[in-house]
N, CA and C atoms as a LAMMPS dump frame, in Angstrom:
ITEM: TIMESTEP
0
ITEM: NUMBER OF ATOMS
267
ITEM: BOX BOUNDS ff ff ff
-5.0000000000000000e+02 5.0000000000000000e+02
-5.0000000000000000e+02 5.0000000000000000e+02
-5.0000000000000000e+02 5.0000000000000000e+02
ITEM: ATOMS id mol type element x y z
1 1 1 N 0.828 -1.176 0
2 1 2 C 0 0 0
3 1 3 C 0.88 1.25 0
4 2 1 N 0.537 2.244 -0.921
5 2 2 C 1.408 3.26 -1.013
6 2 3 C 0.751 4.054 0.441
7 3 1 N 1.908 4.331 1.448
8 3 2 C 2.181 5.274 2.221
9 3 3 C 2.688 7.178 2.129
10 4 1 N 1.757 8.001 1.72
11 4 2 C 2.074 9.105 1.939
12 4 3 C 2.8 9.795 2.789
13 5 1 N 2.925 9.397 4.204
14 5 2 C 3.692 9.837 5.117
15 5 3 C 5.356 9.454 4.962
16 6 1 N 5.836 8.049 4.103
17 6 2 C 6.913 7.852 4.052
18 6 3 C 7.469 8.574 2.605
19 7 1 N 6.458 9.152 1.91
20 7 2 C 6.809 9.405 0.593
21 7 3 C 6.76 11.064 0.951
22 8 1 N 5.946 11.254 1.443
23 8 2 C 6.296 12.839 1.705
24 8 3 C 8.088 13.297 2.834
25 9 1 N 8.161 12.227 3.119
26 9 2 C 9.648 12.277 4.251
27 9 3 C 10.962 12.011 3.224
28 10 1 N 10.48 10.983 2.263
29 10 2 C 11.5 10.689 1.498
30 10 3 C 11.797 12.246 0.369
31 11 1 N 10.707 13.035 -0.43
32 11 2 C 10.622 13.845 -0.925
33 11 3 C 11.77 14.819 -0.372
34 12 1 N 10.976 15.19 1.551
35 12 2 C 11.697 16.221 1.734
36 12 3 C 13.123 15.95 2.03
37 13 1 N 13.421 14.656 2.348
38 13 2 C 14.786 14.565 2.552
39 13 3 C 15.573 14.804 1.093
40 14 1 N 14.963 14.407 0.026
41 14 2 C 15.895 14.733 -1.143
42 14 3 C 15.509 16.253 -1.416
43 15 1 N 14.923 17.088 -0.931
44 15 2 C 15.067 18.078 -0.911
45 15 3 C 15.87 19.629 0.034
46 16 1 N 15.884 18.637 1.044
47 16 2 C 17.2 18.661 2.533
48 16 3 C 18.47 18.682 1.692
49 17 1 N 18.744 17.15 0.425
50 17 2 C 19.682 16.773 0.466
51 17 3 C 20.699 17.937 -0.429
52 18 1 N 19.541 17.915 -1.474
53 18 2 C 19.72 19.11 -2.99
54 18 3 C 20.309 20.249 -2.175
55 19 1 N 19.554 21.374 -1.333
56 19 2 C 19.22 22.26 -0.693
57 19 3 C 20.549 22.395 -0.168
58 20 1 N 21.078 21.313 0.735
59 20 2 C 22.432 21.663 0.817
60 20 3 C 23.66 21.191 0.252
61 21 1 N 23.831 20.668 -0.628
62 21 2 C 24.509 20.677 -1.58
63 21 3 C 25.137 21.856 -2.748
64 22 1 N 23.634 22.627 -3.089
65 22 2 C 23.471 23.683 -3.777
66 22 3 C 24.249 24.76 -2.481
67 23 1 N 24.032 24.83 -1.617
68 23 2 C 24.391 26.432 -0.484
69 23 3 C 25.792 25.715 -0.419
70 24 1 N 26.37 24.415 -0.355
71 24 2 C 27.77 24.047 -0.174
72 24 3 C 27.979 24.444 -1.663
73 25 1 N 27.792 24.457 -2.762
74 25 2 C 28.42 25.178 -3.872
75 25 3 C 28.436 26.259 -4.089
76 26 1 N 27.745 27.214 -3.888
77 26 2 C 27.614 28.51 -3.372
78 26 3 C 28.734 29.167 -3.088
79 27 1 N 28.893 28.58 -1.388
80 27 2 C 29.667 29.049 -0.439
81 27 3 C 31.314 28.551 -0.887
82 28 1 N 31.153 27.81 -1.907
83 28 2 C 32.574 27.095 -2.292
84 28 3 C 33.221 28.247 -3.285
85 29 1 N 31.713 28.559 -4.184
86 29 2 C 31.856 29.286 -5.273
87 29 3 C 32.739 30.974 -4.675
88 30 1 N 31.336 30.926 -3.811
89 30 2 C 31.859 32.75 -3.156
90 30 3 C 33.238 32.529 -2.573
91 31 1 N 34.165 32.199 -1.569
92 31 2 C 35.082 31.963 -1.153
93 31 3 C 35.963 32.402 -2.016
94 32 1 N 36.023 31.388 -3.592
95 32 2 C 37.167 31.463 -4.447
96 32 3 C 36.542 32.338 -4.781
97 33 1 N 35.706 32.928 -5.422
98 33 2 C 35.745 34.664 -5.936
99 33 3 C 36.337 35.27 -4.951
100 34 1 N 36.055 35.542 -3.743
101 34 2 C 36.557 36.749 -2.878
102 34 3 C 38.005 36.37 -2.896
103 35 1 N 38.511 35.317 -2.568
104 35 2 C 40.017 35.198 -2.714
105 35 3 C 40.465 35.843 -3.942
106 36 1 N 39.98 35.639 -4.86
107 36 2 C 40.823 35.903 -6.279
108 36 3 C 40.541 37.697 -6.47
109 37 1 N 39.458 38.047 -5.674
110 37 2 C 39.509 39.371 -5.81
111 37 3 C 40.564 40.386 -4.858
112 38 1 N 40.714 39.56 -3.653
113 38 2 C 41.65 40.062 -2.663
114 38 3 C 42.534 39.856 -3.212
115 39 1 N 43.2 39.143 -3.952
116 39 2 C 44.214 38.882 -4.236
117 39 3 C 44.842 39.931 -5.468
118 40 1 N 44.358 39.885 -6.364
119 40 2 C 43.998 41.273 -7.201
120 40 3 C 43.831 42.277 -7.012
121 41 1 N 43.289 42.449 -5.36
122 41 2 C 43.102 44.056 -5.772
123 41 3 C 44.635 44.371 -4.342
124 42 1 N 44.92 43.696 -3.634
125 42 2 C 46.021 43.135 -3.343
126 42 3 C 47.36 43.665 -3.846
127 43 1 N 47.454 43.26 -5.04
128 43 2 C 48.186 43.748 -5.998
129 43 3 C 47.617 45.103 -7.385
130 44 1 N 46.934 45.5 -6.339
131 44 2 C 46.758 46.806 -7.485
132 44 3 C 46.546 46.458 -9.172
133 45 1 N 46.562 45.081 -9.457
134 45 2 C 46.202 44.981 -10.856
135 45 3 C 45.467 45.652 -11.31
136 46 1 N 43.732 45.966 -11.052
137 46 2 C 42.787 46.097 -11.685
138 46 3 C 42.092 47.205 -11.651
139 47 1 N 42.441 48.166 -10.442
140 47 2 C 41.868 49.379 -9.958
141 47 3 C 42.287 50.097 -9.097
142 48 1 N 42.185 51.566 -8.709
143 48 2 C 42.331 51.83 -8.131
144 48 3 C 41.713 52.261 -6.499
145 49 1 N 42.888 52.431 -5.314
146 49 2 C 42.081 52.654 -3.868
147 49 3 C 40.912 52.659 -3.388
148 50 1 N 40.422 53.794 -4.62
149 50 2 C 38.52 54.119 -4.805
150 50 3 C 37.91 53.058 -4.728
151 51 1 N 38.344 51.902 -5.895
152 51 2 C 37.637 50.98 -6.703
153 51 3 C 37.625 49.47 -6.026
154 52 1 N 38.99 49.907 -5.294
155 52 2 C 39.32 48.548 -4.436
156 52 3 C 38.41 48.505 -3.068
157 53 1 N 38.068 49.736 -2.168
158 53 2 C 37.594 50.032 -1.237
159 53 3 C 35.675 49.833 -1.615
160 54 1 N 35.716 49.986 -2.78
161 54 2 C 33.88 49.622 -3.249
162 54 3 C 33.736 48.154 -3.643
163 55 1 N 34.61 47.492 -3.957
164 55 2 C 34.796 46.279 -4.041
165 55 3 C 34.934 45.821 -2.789
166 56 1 N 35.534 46.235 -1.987
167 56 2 C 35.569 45.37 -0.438
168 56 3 C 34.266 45.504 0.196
169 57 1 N 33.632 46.788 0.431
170 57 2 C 32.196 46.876 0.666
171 57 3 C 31.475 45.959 0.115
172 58 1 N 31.145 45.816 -0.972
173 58 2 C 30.258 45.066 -2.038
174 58 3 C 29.968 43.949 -1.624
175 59 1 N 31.815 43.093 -1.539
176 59 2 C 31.785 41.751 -0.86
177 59 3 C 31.421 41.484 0.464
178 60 1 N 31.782 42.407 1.468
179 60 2 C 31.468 42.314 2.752
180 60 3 C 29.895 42.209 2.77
181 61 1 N 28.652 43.13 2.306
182 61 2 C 27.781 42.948 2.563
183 61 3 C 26.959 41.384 0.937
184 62 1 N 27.64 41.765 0.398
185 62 2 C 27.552 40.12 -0.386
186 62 3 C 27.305 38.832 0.656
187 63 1 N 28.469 38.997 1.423
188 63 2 C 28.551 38.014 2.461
189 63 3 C 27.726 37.804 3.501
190 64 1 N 27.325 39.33 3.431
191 64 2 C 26.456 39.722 4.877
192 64 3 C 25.255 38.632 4.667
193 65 1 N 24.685 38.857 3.176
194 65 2 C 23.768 38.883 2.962
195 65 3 C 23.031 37.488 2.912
196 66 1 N 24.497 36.208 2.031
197 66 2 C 24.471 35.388 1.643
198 66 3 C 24.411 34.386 3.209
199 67 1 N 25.588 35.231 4.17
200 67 2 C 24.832 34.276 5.436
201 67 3 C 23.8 34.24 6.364
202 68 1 N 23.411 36.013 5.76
203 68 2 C 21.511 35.455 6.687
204 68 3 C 20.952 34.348 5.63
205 69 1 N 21.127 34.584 4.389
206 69 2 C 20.24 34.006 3.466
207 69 3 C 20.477 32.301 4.34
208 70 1 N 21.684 31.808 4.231
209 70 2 C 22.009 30.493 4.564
210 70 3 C 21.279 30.023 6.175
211 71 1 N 21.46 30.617 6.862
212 71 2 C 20.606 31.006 8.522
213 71 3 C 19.458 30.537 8.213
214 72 1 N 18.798 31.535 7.405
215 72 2 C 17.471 31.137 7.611
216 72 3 C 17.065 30.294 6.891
217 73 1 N 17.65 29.533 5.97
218 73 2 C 17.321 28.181 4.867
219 73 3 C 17.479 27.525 6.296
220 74 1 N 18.724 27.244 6.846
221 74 2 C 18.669 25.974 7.903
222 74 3 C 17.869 26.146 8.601
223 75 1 N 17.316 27.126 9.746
224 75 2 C 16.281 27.436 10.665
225 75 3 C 15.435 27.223 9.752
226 76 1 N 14.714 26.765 8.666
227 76 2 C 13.355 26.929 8.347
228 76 3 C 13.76 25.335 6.858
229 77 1 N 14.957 24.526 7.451
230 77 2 C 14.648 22.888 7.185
231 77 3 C 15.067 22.419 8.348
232 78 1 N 15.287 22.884 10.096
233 78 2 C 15.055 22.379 10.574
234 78 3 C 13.623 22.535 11.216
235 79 1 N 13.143 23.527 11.048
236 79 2 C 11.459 23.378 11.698
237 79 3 C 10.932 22.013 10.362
238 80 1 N 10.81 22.313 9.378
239 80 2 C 10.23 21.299 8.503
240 80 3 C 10.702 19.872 8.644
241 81 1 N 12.279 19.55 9.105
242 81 2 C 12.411 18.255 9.651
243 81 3 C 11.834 18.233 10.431
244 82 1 N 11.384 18.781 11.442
245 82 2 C 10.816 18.635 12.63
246 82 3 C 9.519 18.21 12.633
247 83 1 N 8.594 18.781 11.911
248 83 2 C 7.41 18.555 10.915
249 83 3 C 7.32 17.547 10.575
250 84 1 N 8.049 16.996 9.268
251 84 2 C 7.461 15.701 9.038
252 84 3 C 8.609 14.211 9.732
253 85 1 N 9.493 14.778 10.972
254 85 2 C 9.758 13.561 11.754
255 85 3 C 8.265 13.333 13.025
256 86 1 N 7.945 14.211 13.462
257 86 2 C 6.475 14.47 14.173
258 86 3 C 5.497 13.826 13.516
259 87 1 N 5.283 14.188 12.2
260 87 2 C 4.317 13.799 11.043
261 87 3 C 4.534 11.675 10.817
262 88 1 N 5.283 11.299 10.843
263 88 2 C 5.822 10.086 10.752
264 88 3 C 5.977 8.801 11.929
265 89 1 N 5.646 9.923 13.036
266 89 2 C 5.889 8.942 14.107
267 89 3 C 4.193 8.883 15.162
C-alpha cells in the first residue's frame, strides 16, 4: 500500500539533500571569488584605492547577505524536519 507519510519524508529529505549541496556550492563558489579578488586588488592589478575600497564593501555585505540568506534556509529545514519527523511517528 502506497504510504504518503513515508513518501512525503522521502521527498523532503531529497530536498534537505539538494538544498544543501546547492548552499555548499555557493559558499565554495563565493570563497574562491573573494580570494581571487583580494588577491587582485592586493596587488593593485585592476583598480584603483577608490575601486578597491567599493569592491571590499560590495563583498562584505555580499557576504552579509548570503549568510543570513544560509541562517534562515537551515532554521526553516530544521522546523520542517521537525514537521514531518512528528508527522511520521
Amino acid at each position: 500500500m502506497f504510504d504518503q507519510q513515508k513518501m512525503a519524508q522521502t521527498i523532503f529529505n531529497m530536498v534537505k539533500d539538494y538544498s544543501s549541496t546547492t548552499m555548499q556550492v555557493i559558499k565554495t563558489s563565493t570563497d574562491s571569488y573573494e580570494k581571487t579578488f583580494d588577491a587582485m586588488a592586493k596587488q593593485g592589478l585592476f583598480m584603483q584605492e577608490e575601486g578597491q575600497k567599493l569592491l571590499n564593501d560590495w563583498t562584505n555585505k555580499a557576504k552579509q547577505a548570503q549568510q543570513q540568506y544560509w541562517k534562515t534556509m537551515d532554521e526553516n529545514m530544521k522546523k520542517m524536519e521537525t514537521f514531518f519527523n512528528h508527522q511520521t511517528k
